[in-house]
KOLTOR-396353 format. One record per atom (N, C-alpha, C): z, y, x. Coordinates in pm, whole numbers, plus 50000, padded with zeros to 5 digits. Each point is the difference from the previous one (the first is absolute). Example, Ala and Ser with C-alpha at 12.3 -4.5 7.8 and 13.67 -1.06 7.14 Angstrom:
# KOLTOR-396353
507804943151319;500005011949911;500005012050090;499285010549965;500065011950082;500735010949923;
# end
This chain:
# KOLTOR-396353
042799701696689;500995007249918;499375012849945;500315003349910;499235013149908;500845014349984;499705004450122;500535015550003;499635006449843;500815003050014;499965008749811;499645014249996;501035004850120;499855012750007;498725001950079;499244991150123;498845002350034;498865005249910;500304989849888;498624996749919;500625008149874;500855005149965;499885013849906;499615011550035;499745006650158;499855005150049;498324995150007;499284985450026;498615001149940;499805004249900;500335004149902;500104998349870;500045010949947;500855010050061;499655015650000;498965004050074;499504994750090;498835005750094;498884993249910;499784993149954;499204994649856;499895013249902;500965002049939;500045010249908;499505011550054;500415004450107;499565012550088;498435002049981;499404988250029;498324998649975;499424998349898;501094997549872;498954997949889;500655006649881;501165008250040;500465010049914;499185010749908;498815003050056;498425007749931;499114987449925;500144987250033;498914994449877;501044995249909;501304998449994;500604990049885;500825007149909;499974996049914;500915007649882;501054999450031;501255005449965;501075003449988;500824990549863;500064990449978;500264994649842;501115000649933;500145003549885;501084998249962;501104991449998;501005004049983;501214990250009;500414999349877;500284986549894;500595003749871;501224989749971;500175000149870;501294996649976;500104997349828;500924991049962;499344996449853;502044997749965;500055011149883;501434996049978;500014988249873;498924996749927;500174987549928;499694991050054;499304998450120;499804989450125;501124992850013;500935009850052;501005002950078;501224992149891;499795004149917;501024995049917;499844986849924;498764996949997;499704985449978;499564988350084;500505008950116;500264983350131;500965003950039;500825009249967;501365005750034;499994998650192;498975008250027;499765008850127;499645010650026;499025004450118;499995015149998;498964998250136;499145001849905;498244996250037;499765011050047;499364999150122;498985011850091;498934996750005;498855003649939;498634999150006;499065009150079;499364991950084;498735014850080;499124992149965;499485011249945;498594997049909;498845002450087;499484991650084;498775001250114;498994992349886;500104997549874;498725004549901;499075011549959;500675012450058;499805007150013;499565006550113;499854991950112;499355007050087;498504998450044;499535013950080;498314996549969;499904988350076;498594992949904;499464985250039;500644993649906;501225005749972;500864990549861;500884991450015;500065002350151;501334986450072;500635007850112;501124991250027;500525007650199;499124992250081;499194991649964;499274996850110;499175009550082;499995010849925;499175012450115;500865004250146;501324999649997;501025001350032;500104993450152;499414985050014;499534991450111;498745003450033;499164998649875;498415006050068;499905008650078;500535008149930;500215020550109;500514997550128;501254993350004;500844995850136;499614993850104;498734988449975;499264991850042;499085007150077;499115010549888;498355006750072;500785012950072;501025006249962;500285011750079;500384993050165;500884990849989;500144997050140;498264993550104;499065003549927;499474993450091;499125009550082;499434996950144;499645011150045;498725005350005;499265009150003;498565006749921;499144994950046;499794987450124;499114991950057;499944984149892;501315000049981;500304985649858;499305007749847;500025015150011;499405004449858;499204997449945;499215003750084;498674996750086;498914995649959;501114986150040;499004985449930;500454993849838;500935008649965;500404995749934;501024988849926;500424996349870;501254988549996;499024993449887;500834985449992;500094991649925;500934996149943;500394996349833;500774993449940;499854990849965;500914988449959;499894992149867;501165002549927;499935000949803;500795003049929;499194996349842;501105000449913;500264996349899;499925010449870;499725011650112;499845014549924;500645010150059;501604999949997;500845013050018;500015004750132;499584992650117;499765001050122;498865004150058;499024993549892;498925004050008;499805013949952;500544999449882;499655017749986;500725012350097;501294994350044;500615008850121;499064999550111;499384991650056;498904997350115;499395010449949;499055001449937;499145003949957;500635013249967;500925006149920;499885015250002;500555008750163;500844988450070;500635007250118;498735001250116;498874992649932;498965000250131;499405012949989;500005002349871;499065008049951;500395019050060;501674994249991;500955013950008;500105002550143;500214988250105;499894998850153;498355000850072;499095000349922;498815002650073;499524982450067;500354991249953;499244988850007;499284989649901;499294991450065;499624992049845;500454987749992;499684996349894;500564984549925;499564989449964;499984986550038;499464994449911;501314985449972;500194999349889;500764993649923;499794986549943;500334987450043;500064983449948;500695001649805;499594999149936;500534999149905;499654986549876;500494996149941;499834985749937;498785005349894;499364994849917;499095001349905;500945000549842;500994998050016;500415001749861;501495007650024;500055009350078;500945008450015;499735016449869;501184997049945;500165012749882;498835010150059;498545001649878;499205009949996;500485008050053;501045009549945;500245017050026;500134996550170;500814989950090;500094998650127;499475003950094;498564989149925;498795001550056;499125012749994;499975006049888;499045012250009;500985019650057;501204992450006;500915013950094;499544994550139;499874990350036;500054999850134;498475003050049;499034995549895;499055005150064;500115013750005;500315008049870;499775017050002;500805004350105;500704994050036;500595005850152;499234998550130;498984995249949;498635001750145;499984988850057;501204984749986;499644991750056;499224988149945;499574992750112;498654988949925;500424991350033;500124987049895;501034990349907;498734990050052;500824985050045;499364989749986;501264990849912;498764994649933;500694987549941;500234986350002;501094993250024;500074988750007;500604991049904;500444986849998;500454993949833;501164993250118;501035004349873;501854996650055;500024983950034;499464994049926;499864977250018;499494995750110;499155011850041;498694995050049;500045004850187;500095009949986;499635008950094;501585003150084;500165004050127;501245004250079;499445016550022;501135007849926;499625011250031;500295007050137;500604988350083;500535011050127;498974994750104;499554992449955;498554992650124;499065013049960;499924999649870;498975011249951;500105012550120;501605004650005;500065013050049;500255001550099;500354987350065;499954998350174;498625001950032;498564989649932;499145004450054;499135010049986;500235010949908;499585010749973;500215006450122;501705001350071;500825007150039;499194996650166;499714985950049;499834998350104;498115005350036;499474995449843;498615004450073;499545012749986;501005008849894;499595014650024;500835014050070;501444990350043;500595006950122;500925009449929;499895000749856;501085005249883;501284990850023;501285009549991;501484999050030;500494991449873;500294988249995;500294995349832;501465002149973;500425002649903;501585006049979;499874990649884;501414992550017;499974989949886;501195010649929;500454992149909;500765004049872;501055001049979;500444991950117;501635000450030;500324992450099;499534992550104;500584995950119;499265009450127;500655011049979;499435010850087;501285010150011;500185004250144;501605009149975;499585013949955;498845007450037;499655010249916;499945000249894;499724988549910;500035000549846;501295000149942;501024990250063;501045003149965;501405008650026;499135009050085;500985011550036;499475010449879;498424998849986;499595011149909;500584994549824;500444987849972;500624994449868;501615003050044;500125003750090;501635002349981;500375014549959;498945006949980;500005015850019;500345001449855;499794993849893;500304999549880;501864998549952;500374989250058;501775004150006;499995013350115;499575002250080;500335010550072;500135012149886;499265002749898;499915009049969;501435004749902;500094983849911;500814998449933;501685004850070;499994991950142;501445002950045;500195018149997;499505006750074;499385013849986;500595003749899;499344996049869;500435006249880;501134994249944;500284993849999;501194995549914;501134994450075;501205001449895;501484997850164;500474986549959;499314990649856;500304984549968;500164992850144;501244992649982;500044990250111;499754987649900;498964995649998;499364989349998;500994986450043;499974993149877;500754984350037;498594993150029;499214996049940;498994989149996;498665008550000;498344998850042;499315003549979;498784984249970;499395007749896;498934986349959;498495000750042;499274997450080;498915006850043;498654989549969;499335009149934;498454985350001;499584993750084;499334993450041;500204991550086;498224992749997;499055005550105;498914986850027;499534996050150;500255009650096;499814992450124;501605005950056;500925008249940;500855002550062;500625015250045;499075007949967;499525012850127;501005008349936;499965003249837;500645011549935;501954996850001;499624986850054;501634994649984;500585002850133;499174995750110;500575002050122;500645014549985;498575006649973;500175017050060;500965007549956;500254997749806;501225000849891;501134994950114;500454990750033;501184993750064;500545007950112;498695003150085;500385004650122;501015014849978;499655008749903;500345011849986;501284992649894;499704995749918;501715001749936;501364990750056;499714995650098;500664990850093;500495008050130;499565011450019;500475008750077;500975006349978;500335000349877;501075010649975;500804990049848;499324993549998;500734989949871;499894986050070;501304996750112;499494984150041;500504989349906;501045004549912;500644992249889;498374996649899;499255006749940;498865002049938;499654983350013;499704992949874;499534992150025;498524997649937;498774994450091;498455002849985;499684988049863;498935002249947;499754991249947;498505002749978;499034988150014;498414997750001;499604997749843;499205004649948;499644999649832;498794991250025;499534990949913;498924993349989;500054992949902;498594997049934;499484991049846;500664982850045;500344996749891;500724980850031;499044990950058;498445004950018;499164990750079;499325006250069;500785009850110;499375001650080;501275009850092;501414990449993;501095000250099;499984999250063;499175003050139;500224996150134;501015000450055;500545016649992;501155001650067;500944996649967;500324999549852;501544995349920;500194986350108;498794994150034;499914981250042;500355003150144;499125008550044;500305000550160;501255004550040;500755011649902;501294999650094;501194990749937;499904992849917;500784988749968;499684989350115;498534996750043;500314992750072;499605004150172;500385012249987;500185010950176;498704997050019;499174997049964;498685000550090;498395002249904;498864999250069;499305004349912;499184990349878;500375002749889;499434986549936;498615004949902;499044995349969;498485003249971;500024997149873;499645011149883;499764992849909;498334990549930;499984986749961;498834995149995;499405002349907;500725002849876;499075002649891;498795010949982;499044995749909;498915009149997;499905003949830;500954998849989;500435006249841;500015015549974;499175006249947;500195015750040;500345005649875;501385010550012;500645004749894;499695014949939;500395005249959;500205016649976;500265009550140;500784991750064;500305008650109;499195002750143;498605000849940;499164999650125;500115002150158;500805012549981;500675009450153;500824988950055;500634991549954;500764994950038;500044983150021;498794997449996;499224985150059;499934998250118;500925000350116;499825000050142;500254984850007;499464991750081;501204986049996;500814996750072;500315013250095;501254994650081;499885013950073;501775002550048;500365016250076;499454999850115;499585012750034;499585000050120;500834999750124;499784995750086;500304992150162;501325018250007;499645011650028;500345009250018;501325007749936;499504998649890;500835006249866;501384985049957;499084986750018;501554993249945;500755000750144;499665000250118;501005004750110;500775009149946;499875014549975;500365011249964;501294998449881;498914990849896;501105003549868;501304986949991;499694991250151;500644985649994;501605008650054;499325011650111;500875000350092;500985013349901;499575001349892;500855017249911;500704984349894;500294990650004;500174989249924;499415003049845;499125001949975;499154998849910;500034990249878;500394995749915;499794992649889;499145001649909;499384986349931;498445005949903;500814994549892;499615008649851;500104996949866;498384997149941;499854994849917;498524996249902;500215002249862;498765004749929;500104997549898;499034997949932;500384997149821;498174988949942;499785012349927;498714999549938;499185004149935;500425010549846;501334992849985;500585004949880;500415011050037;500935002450128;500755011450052;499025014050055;499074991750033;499095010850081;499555008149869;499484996649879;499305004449919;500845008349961;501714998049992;500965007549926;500105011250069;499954996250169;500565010550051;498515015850000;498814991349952;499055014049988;500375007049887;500644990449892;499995008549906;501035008449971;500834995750076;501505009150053;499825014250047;499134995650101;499665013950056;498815008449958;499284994749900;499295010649923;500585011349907;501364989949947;500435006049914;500655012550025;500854994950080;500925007250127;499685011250051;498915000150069;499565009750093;498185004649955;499614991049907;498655004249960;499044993350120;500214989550117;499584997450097;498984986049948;498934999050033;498924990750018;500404992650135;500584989049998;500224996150158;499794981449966;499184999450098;498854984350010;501194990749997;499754988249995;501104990050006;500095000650121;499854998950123;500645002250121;500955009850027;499375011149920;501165008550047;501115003949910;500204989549911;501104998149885;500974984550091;499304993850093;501044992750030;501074998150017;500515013250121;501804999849987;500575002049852;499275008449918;500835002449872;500454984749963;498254994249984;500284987649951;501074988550051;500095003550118;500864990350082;501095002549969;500395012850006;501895004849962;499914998149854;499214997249892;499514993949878;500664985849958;499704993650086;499744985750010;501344997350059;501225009150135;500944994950035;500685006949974;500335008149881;500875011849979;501224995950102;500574990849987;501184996250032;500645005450099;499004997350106;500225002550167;500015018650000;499625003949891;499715017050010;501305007449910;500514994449932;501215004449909;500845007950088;500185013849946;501365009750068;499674999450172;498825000049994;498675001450181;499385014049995;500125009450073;498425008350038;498764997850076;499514998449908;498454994050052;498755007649981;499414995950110;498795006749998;498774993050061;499204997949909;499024995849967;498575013450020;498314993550010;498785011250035;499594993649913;499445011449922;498554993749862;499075002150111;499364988350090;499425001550081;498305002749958;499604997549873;498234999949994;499865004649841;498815003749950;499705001749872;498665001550003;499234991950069;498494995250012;499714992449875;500195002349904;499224985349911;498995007549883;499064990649993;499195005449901;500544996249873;499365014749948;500855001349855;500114988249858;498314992250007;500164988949896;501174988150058;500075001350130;501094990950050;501124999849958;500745016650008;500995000949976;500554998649872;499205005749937;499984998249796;500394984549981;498884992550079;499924983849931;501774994350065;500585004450132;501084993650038;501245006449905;499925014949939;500965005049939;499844997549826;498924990350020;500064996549870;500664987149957;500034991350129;499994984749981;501475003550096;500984990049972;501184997350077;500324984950009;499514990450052;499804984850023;500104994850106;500885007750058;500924995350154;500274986449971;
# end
C-alpha cells in the first residue's frame, strides 16, 4: 500500500538536498490557450531548467543521497540524453564522476552537454545493443553506483520536487494533471504530491502513439512492453515498457495514459513558442500534445501539465516546425 504522506515527506527531504543545484521554474499560463480548449492550463516549464530538463531534479536526488565512500567510486548511467545530462552536471556539482551509456544517434547537443559536464560517454546502437547490460557491467566491474532513470525511489522523489514547487506557488486545485511519460519517474513523483492534497485529481501519463506503454499497461493492469523499433521525434520518450517501481506507484495513484501522433506534438511546439517564446523538444511538448489530441476529457478541467525538456538541436527543430505530417 503507498503511504502518500510518507513519501511526500521523501519528497521534501529530496528538495531539501537539491534546492542549491536546481532552478526554480516558472509557472505559466496562456489565456488564448485557455480559451481555445476552453480550460485553464498550468504549465511548469522544466525547459528551462539547467541541463534543459527536470531530469536534474532525480539526478541531484539520486547522487546527493549517496554516501562519500559510494562518491568515491563513482556512478553510472544509461540515457537517452536528459538524464544523462542531469548525471553528469549533478556529479560534477556533488564532487563525483560519471560515466554515461548513451545510444550513438542520440540528439548532438545531448551528447556534447553531457560531455562538457565532465562526464565520459560510451556509445552503444538502440537495435543492437542492451543499454542496461552496458551499465550493469560498467557498474559491477568498476564498483560505480548505477542510478537508472526512473525505476529508482531517489529519482522519483527528486522528479516530484517539480509539482512540489508548483503546489507552493499556486492555490489551483487541479482536476486532471497530464504528465510525460518514459520509464514513469516524473509521473509517479508529479502524482505523489498532487494526490496529497487533491485525491479527487485525476493522473494522466503523456506519450507518442508508438511508443504507449503505459496508456497499454494500465488498460490492461499490468506491465505490457512495447515491440516496435520504429523511432519517432520523441526520443526521451522511447522506453518499451514502465518501470517495475514507478508503474507500482502510478498503478496504485490510479493513473491513466493518453497518446498522441505526430501531428499534435508538432502543434503543440508551435503553440508554445508562440505563447511563451519557449523552444521545448517534442518530448517535452507531449502533455500539451496529448490534451491536443483529447481536448474533450480537458473541457471546463484545471490542468496541469510540465514542458518537461527543450534539448533539441536547432536544424531539428526548424525541419519539424516546418513540416506538419502527423
Amino acid at each position: 500500500m503507498l503511504e502518500l504522506k510518507k513519501e511526500l515527506e521523501n519528497i521534501k527531504d529530496s528538495f531539501s538536498r537539491i534546492s542549491e543545484i536546481v532552478y526554480k521554474t516558472p509557472v505559466l499560463s496562456s489565456i488564448s490557450i485557455n480559451k481555445a480548449l476552453k480550460a485553464d492550463i498550468t504549465f511548469k516549464a522544466e525547459c528551462l531548467q539547467e541541463t534543459g530538463s527536470f531530469k536534474l531534479r532525480g539526478a541531484s536526488s539520486a547522487i546527493s543521497a549517496l554516501s562519500k565512500e559510494e562518491k568515491s567510486r563513482g556512478v553510472v548511467a544509461f540515457s537517452s540524453g536528459n538524464h544523462a545530462q542531469g548525471i553528469a552536471y549533478a556529479s560534477r556539482e556533488l564532487g563525483t564522476s560519471a560515466k554515461i551509456v548513451m545510444p550513438s544517434d542520440a540528439p548532438k547537443i545531448k551528447i556534447r552537454k553531457t560531455q562538457e559536464y565532465g562526464a565520459e560517454v560510451i556509445f552503444y546502437e538502440r537495435d543492437e545493443d542492451n543499454r542496461e547490460e552496458i551499465g550493469f557491467s560498467i557498474a559491477m566491474e568498476e564498483g560505480r553506483k548505477l542510478i537508472k532513470p526512473f525505476d529508482d525511489l531517489n529519482v522519483i522523489y527528486g522528479q516530484g520536487t517539480a509539482a512540489l514547487e508548483v503546489m507552493d506557488e499556486v492555490d489551483t486545485k487541479f482536476d486532471m494533471s497530464v504528465v510525460c511519460c518514459s520509464g514513469g519517474g516524473l509521473a509517479a513523483g508529479t502524482g505523489i504530491v498532487l494526490k496529497n492534497s487533491l485525491s479527487d485529481c485525476q493522473l494522466y501519463t503523456a506519450e507518442p502513439k508508438d511508443w504507449n506503454d503505459h496508456e497499454k499497461s494500465f488498460l490492461q493492469n499490468n506491465i505490457v512492453s512495447i515491440k516496435t523499433k520504429k523511432h519517432g521525434m520523441c526520443d526521451a520518450l522511447e522506453n518499451p515498457q514502465p518501470g517495475e517501481i514507478t508503474f507500482r506507484i502510478n498503478s496504485a495513484l490510479n493513473t491513466k495514459g493518453l497518446s498522441a501522433n505526430d501531428k499534435y506534438i508538432i502543434e503543440a511546439m508551435k503553440i508554445l513558442y508562440d505563447e511563451f517564446d519557449l523552444i521545448v523538444e517534442p518530448s517535452g511538448a507531449i502533455g500539451l500534445a496529448c490534451i491536443l489530441q483529447n481536448k474533450e476529457i480537458c473541457q471546463n478541467k484545471k490542468v496541469f501539465t510540465i514542458l518537461s525538456g527543450g534539448n533539441i538541436d536547432a536544424n531539428r527543430y526548424n525541419e519539424l516546425l516546418g513540416t506538419n505530417n502527423g
